[in-house]
N, C-alpha and C positions, 0 to 999 in steps of 0.2 A: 504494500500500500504506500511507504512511505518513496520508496523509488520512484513510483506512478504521480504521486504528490509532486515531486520534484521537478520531474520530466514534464508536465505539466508549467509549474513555475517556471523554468528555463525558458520553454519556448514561450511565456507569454513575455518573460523579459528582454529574450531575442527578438522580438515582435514591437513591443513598448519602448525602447531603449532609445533607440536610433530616428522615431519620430521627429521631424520638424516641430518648433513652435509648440511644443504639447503643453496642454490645457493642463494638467497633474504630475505629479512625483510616484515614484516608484519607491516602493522602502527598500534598504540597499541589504545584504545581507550582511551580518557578521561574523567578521571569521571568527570572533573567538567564541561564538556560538554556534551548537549544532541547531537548525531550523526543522522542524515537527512538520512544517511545509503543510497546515491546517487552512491556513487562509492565505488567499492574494488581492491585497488592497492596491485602490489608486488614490490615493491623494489630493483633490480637486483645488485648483488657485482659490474655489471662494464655493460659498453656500450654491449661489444662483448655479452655477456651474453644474455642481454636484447635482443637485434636483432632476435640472435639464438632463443631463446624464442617466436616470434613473427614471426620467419619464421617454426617453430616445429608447432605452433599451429594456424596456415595459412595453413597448408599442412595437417592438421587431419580437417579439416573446422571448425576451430574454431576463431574465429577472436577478440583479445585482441589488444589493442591500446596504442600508447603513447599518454599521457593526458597533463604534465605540460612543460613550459617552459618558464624560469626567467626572469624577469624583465631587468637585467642586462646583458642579452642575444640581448635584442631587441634594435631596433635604437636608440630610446628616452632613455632608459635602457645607452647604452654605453656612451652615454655623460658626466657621472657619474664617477668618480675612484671611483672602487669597486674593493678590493681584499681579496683574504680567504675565498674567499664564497665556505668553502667545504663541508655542506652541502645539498646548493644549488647543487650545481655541482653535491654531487652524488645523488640527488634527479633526475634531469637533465638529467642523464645518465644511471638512472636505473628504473625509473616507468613505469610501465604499469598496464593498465585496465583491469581486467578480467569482461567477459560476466558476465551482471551484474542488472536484470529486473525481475520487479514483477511477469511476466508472465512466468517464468522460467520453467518447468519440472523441476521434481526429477530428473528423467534419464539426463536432459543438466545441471543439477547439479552437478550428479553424474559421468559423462563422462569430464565436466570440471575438477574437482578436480583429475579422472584419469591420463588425459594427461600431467597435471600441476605436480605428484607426477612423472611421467613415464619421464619428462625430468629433474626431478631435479635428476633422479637415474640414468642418464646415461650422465648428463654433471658434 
């Protein structure tokens, strides 16, 4: 599973990397970490971005999620002063999940990374 994970991540980062002018960030890997390769997020410049991104690829059937949200966001979270958390905040505002399972096709591989490169060329 975890190879499949991987093989997976790779090719969407051979895919994402090399983009023009991209709309998002890639999380970079760490060497001095091993990677579980659970999830692959994109990073979006801003809220609006992010949305639009999740309503493009909701409407091609393809269903990518928002995943994180701060500590300092939440009830228990806000009892806290916390300020400068920028970023939290553009983590916050710009993550999401792309389709992301051992069971993957090439082809739902290959049709993700389509639609992912096809709105980063028209926003």
């Amino acid at each position: 599973i975890l190879k499949k994970r991987k093989l997976i991540s790779d090719i969407y980062k051979k895919n994402f990397t090399p983009l023009k002018n991209r709309k998002f960030e890639i999380i970079k890997d760490n060497i001095k970490n091993k990677s579980a390769h659970h999830v692959f997020a994109l990073i979006f410049n801003n809220l609006k971005l992010r949305e639009n991104f999740i309503k493009f690829m909701k409407k091609k059937k393809i269903f990518c999620y928002f995943h994180y949200f701060p500590l300092h966001k939440s009830s228990f979270g806000k009892k806290f002063k916390r300020t400068g958390m920028l970023n939290t905040e553009k983590i916050y505002n710009g993550l999401v999940r792309l389709p992301f399972y051992p069971t993957m096709k090439d082809s739902d591989i290959k049709r993700v990374i389509s639609k992912v490169v096809e709105f980063n060329n028209i926003n």
